[in-house]
ROMARGU-105426 format. One record per residue (C-alpha): residue in three letters; x, y, z. Coordinates in nm, 4 decimals. Each point is the difference from the previous one (the first is absolute). Example, Ala and Ser with C-alpha at 12.3 -4.5 7.8 and 13.67 -1.06 7.14 Angstrom:
ROMARGU-105426
site res: ALA&px: 1.2300&py: -0.4500&pz: 0.7800
site res: SER&px: 0.1370&py: 0.3440&pz: -0.0660
END
This chain:
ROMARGU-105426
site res: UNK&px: 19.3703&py: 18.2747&pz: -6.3939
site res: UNK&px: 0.0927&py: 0.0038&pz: 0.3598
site res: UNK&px: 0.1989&py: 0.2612&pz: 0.1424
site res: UNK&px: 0.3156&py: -0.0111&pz: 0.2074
site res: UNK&px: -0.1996&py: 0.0004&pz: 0.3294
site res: UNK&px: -0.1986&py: -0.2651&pz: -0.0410
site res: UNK&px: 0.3146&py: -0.1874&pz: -0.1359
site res: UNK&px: 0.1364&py: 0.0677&pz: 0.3321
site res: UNK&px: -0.3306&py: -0.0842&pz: 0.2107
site res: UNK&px: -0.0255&py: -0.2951&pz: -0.1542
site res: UNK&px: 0.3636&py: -0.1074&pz: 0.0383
site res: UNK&px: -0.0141&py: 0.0713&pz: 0.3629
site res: UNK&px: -0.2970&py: -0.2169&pz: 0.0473
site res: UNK&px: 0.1412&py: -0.2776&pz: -0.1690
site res: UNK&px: 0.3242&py: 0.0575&pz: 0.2250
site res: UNK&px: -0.2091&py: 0.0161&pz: 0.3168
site res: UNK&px: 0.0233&py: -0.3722&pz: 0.0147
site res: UNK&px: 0.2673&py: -0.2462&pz: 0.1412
site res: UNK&px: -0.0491&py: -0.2656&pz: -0.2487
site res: UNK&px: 0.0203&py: 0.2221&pz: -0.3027
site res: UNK&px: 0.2880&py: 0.1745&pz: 0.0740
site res: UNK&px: 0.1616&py: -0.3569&pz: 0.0729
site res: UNK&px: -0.0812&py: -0.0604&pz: -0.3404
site res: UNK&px: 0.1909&py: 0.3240&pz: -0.1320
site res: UNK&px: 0.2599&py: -0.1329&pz: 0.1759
site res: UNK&px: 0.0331&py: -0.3108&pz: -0.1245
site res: UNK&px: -0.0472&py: 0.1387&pz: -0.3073
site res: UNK&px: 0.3289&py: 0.2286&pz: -0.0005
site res: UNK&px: 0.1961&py: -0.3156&pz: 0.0121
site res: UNK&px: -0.2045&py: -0.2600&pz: -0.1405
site res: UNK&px: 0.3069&py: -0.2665&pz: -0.0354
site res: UNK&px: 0.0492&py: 0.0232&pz: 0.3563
site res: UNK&px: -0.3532&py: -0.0497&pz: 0.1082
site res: UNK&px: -0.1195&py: -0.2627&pz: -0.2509
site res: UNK&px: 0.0679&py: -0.3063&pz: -0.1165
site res: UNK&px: 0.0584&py: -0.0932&pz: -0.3850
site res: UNK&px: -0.2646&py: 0.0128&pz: -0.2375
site res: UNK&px: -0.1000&py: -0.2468&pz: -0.2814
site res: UNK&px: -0.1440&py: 0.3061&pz: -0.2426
site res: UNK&px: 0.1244&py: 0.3375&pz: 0.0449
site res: UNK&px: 0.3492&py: 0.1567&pz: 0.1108
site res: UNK&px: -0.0472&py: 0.1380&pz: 0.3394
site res: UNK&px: 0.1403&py: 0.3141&pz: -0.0486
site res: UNK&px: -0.1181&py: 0.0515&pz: -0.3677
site res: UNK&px: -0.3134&py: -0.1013&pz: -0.0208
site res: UNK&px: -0.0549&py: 0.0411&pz: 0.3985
site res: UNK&px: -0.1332&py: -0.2595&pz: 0.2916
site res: UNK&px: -0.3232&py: -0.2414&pz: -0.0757
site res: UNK&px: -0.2506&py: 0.1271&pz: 0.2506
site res: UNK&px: -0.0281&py: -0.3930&pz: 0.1172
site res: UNK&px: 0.3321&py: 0.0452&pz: 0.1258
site res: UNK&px: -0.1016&py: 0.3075&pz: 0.1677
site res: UNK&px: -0.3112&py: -0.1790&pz: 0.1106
site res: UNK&px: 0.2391&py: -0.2744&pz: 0.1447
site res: UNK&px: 0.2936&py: 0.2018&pz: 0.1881
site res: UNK&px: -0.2831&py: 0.1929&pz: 0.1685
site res: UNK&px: -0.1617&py: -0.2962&pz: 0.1388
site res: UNK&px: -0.3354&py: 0.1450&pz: -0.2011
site res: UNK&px: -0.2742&py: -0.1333&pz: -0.2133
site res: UNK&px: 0.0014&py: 0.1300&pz: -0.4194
site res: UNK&px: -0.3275&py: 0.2113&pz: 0.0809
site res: UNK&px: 0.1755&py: 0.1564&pz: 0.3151
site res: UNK&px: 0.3248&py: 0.1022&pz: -0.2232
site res: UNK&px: -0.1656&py: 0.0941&pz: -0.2913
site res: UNK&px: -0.2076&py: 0.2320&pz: 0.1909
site res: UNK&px: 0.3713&py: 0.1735&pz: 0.1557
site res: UNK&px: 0.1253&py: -0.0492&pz: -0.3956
site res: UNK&px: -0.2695&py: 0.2065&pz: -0.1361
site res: UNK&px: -0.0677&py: 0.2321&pz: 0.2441
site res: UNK&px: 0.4084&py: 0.0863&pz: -0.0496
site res: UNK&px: -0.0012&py: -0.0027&pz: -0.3834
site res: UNK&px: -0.3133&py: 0.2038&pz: 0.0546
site res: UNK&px: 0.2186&py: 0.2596&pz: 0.1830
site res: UNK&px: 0.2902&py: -0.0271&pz: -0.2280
site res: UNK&px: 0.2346&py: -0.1348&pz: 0.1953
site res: UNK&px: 0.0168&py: -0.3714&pz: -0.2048
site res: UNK&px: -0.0390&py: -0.0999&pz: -0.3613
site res: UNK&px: -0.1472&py: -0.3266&pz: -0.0959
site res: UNK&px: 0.0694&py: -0.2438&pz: -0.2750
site res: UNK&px: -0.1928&py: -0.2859&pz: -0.1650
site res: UNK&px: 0.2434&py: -0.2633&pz: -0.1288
site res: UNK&px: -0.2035&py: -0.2940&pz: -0.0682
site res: UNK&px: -0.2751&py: -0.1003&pz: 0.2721
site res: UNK&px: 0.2236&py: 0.1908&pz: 0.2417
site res: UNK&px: -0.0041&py: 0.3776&pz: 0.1019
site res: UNK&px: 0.3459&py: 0.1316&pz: 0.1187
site res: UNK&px: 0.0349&py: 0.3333&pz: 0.2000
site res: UNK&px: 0.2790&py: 0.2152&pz: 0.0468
site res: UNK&px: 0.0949&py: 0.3995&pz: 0.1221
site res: UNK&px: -0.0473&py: 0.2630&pz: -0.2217
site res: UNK&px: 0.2848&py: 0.1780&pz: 0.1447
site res: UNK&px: -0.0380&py: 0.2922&pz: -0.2222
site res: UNK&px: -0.3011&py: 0.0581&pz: 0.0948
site res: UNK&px: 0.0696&py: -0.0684&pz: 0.4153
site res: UNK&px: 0.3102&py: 0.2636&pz: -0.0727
site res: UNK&px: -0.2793&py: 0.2680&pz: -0.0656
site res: UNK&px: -0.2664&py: -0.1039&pz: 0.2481
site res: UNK&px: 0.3128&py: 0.0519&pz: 0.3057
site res: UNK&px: 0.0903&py: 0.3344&pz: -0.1485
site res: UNK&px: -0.3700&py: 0.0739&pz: 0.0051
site res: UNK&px: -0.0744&py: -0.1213&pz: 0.3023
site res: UNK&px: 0.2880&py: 0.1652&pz: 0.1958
site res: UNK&px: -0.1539&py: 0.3052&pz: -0.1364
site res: UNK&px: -0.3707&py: -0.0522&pz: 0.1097
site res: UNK&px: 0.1950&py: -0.1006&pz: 0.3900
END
């Protein structure tokens, strides 16, 4: 099991780019950011990573690379519903990595 510090290292790399952290962003308000989805509720279920693909101006490979590498650090959940995967926060889990991570700075 990983400790808290490598939680945190890894968390800071996958903050340490623009595009991913665009995607958190996004992500804290999904129904402003995205348009309507046929399966899935937006804020339930979260945001189809083709509509994350598309409002970055990316290809699937490119944003499943950012979606993994963030769900790898914690920061997003995913969700299969049907031949879909939908990613959201895991704010609980953010809520600890700040606290942590204002007490590594």
């Amino acid at each position: 099991m990983a400790s808290l510090n490598d939680d945190v290292e890894s968390a800071f790399r996958a903050l340490a780019s623009d595009r991913r952290l665009l995607i958190l962003e996004w992500l804290k308000r999904p129904k402003a950011h995205f348009r309507p989805q046929v399966d899935g509720d937006l804020v339930r279920d979260g945001v189809c990573g083709v509509l994350i693909a598309e409002k970055l101006g990316v290809s699937q490979p490119t944003v499943s690379e950012h979606l993994k590498i963030l769900s790898q650090a914690g920061l997003v959940t995913a969700k299969r519903v049907k031949q879909w995967t939908f990613y959201k926060r895991d704010e609980q889990r953010i809520a600890r990595l700040k606290t942590a991570m204002l007490e590594k700075i």
